[in-house]
N, C-alpha and C positions, 0 to 999 in steps of 0.2 A: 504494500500500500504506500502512497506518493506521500511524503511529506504535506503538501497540500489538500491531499481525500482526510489526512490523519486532523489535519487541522480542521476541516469545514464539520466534518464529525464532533468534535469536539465543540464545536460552536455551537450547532445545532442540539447537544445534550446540553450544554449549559442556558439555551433559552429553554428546553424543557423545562427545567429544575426550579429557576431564577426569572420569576416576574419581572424584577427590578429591569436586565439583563435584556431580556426579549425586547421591554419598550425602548429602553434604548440602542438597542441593534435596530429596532426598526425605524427609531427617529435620527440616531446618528453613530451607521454604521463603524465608519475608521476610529472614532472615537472609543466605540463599548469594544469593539477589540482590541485596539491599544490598551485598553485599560484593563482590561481582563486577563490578553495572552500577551501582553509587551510586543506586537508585532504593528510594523509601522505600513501601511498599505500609502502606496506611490500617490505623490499630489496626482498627477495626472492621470490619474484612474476613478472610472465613478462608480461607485459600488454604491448597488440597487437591492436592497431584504425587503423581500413579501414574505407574508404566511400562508401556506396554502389553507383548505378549509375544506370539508366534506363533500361543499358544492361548488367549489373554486380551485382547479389544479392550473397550475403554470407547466409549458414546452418552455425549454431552453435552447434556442439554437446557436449551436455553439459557434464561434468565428472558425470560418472556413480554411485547413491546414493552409493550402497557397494564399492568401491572404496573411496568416502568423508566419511564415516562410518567408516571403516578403517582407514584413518587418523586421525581423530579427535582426538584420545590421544595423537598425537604428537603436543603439544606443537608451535614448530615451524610451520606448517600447520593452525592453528588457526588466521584467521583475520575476521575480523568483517564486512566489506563490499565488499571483495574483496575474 
């Protein structure tokens, strides 16, 4: 398992558990992880937490490998879990 599967796992069990935790991952993501797991998520990245719901499921369609291929020599596009 990725370093990044082992980490979103763990987010995901600490909103189960922790009220507090859930509203602020859903009001301000980089923040309630910073503050949680000490991991810093890239200015230039915007990270978006929904809840799913019994009658509300989210697709995620992930960015297209030749399209992340294509970026990977930039520099700025390069993060590590995110």
């Amino acid at each position: 398992m990725s370093a990044e599967q082992i980490l979103k796992e763990q987010i995901i069990k600490k909103a189960w558990e922790d009220e507090t935790f859930k509203a602020r991952l859903l009001s301000d993501p980089k923040g309630a992880i910073k503050e949680a797991f000490d991991v810093d998520i890239p200015e230039g990245l915007e990270l978006t937490v929904v809840e799913e719901s019994a009658k509300h499921y989210y697709l995620i369609i992930p960015q297209h490998p030749a399209e992340a291929s294509a970026k990977s020599s930039d520099p700025s596009t390069q993060v590590e879990m995110w």
